[in-house]
N, C-alpha and C positions, 0 to 999 in steps of 0.2 A: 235378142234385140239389145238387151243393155249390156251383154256382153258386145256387142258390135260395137257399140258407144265408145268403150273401156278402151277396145282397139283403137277406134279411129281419136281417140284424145291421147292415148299414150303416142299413135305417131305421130299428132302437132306435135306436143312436147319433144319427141326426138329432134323431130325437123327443126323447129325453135332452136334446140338448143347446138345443132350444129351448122344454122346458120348464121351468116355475117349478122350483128345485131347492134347497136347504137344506142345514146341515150341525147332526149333532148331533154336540157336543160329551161328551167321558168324562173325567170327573176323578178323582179319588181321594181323596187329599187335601189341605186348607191347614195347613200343619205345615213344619215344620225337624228333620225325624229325624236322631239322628247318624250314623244307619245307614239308608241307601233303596237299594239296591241292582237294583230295577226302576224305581227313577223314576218311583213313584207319587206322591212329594210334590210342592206348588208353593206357594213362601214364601206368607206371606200380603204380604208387600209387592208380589211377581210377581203374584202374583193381584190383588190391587188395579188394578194396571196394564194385568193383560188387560181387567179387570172395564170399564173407563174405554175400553181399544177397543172391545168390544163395543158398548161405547153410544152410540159416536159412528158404525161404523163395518157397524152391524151391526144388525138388528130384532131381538132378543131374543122368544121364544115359550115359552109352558108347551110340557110338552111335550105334552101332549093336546091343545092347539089346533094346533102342527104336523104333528102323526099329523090331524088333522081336515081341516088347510087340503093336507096333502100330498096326501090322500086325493083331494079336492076339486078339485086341479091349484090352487091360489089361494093358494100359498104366496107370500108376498111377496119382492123381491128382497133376496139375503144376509139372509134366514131362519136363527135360531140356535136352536138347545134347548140348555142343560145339562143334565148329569146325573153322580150323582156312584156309585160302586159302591162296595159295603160295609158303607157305614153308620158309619164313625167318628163317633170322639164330635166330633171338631173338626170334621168337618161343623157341629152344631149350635154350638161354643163360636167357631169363627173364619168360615168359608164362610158359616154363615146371615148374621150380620153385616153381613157384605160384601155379598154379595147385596140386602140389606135397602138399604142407604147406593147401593146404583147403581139400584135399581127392577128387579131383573134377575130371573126367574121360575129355579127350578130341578127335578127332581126327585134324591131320594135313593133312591135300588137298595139294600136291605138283606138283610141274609144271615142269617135269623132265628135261628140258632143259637148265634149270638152275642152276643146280649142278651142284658145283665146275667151274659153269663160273666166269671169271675174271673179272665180270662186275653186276653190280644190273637190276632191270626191268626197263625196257623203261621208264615206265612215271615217275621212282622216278630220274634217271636221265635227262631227261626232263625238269621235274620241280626246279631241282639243277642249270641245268644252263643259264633255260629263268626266274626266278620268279628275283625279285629284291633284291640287295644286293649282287648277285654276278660276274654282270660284267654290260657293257651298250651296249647291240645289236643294230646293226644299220642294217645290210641285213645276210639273215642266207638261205644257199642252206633248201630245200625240196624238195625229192627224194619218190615219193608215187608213187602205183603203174597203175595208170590214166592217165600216161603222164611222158613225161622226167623229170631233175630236174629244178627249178621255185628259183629263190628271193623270198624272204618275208623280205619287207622292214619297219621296226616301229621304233618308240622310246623308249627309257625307261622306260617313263611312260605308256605306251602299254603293258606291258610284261604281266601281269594278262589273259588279253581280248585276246594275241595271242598266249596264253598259253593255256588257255581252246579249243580255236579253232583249233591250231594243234594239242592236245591230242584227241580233240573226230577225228581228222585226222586219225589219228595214229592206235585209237581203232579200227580200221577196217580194215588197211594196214595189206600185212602179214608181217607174222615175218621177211621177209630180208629185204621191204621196211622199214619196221621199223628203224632195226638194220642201214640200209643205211643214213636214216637221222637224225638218234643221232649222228651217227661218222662225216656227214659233218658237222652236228652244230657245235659237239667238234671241230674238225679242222678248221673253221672258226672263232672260238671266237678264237683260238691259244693254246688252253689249253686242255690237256687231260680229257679223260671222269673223272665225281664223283669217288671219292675214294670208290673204290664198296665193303668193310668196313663198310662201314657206314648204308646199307642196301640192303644188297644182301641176296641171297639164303642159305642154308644151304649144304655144300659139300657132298659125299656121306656118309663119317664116321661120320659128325654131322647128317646127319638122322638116320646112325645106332644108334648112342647114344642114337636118340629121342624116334625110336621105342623099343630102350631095357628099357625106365622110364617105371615106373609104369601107369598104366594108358592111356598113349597116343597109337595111334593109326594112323597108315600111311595109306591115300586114294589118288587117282591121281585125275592133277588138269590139265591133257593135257601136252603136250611135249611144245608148240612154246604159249601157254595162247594167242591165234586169237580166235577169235567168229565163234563159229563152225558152225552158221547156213550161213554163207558164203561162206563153206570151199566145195571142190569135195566129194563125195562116199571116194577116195583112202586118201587125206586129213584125213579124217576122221576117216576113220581104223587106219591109222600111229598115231594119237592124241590118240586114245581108249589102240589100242594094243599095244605100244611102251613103253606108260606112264605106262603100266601094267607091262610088261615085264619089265622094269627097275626097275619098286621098287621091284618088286619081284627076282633078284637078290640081291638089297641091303640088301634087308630080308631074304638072305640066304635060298629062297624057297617059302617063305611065299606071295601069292599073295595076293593086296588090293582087297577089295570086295566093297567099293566106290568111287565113281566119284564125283566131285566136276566141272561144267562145267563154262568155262571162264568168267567172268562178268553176265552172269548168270539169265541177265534179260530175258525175254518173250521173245522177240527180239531177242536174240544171241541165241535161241535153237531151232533147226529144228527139224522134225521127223523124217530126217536122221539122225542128231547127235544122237538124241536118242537111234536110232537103232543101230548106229553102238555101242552108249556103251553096248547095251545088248547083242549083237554080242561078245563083246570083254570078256564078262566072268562077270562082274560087277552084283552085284543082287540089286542095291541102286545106284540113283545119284542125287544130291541135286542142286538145281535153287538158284537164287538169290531174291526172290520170295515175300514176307511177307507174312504170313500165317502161322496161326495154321495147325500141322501135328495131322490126324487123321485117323483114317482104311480104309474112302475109297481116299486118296490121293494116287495119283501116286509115287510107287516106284523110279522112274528113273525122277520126277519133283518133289521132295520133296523141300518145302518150306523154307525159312530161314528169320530169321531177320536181318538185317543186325544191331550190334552196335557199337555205335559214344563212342567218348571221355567223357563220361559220369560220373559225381561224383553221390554218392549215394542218392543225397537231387533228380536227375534227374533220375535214370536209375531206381527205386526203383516203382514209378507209371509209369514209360514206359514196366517194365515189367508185371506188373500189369493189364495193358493193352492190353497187348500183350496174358494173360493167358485169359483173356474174351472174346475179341474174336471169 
């Protein structure tokens, strides 16, 4: 029997490796934050520079034609999708641009609950006003959903180490706990939240803009961006079905046909969330995963690379590597 095993995984692996295989790419965003702390940013000059290998080095695909060709097994060799999560504004004011100037298709993952809020995502505020340089915390309330609200008492020179701590906190609170203990932080240091300016979402007329550029493509990224494999059955519809139902108003009809799930790791996806995105109408949802995409990956756990702030002397054998695989 475990010898049968042995066989039938040695011939995926063959099959794998001599089929058409592709890689989708994860971004976040084109930006110079003074604070990135996950290394979600990548300069717009870095990006320029990937944008210029892709094109040489790479076949660029929407990503609905490579969910189609992958499908198909007729993916072309070093097959590329972008795809961006969140929905920043600078997606549209810097990434669309750049895209545009290379011919390079992309889609945008949006987090519907963030349009046109008057405030950016939790951890980039977070990180605004625990990292150093912009004030000196001495006890800051925490309001998670385990317990009443608690002190967290550090110095200065702490902020790094209890920054990391109450964000992977955070990453798992839902969305009010969350929203709860940014606003006592704010109101404790004395100062209003981050200029949500500086890295907020895209309102619903800068997504209309984005999905009327050439090229780009709108998918949901969940309404409240919690880790769905936490969330209820009913959680979970509202995430699926809401995220859908919204953009597809803003698109004047047009529903997404991708999902892009929360942080996206093994970890944050259950085989309810799954279900409920295939429930909710989605024929595609993309993980946070590393992996070459190839004909027999799952449709609804499709793989991604995640990349970093990368100059071309770096991102050029990462990708490389990534097509080998």
């Amino acid at each position: 029997m475990r010898g049968a095993g042995a066989v039938r995984r040695l011939a995926t692996a063959v099959r794998r490796r001599l089929a058409p295989r592709g890689v989708i790419l994860l971004y976040h965003r084109v930006a110079a934050p003074a604070h990135d702390p996950d290394a979600l940013a990548v300069t717009p000059a870095h990006f320029d520079e990937q944008l210029r290998i892709l094109s040489t080095l790479a076949e660029p695909l929407a990503l609905d034609e490579f969910e189609r060709r992958r499908t198909d097994g007729t993916l072309p060799a070093r097959a590329v999708a972008l795809t961006f999560d969140d929905g920043y504004r600078d997606n549209l004011t810097a990434a669309a641009p750049a895209l545009a100037r290379a011919g390079i298709p992309a889609t945008v993952f949006v987090t519907t609950g963030r349009t046109g809020a008057l405030r950016g995502f939790w951890w980039d505020e977070l990180a605004a006003m625990l990292l150093p340089g912009t004030h000196e915390p001495r006890s800051l309330p925490v309001c998670l959903d385990d317990g009443g609200p608690t002190q967290l008492d550090f110095l200065p020179t702490q902020a790094h180490v209890v920054h990391a701590a109450l964000a992977e906190r955070l990453r798992v609170a839902s969305a009010d706990a969350r929203d709860r203990t940014i606003d006592a932080i704010a109101a404790s240091l004395g100062h209003p939240l981050p200029d949500p300016e500086v890295a907020r979402a895209c309102d619903n007329e800068e997504l209309r803009a984005l999905a009327a550029t050439p090229g780009i493509s709108l998918g949901a990224h969940s309404v409240t961006h919690s880790v769905m494999a936490r969330q209820s059955p009913r959680e979970l519809r509202i995430e699926a079905v809401e995220s859908r139902a919204q953009l597809t108003a803003i698109r004047g009809g047009i529903a997404p046909t991708a999902f892009a799930y929360p942080y996206g790791a093994t970890r944050d996806i259950s085989a309810a969330a799954v279900d409920a995105v295939r429930a909710a109408g989605y024929t595609m949802a993309c993980a946070n995963v590393p992996a070459a995409a190839w004909r027999e990956s799952d449709p609804f756990q499709l793989p991604r690379h995640l990349v970093r702030d990368w100059d071309a002397a770096t991102f050029r054998p990462t990708l490389a590597q990534w097509f080998r695989e």
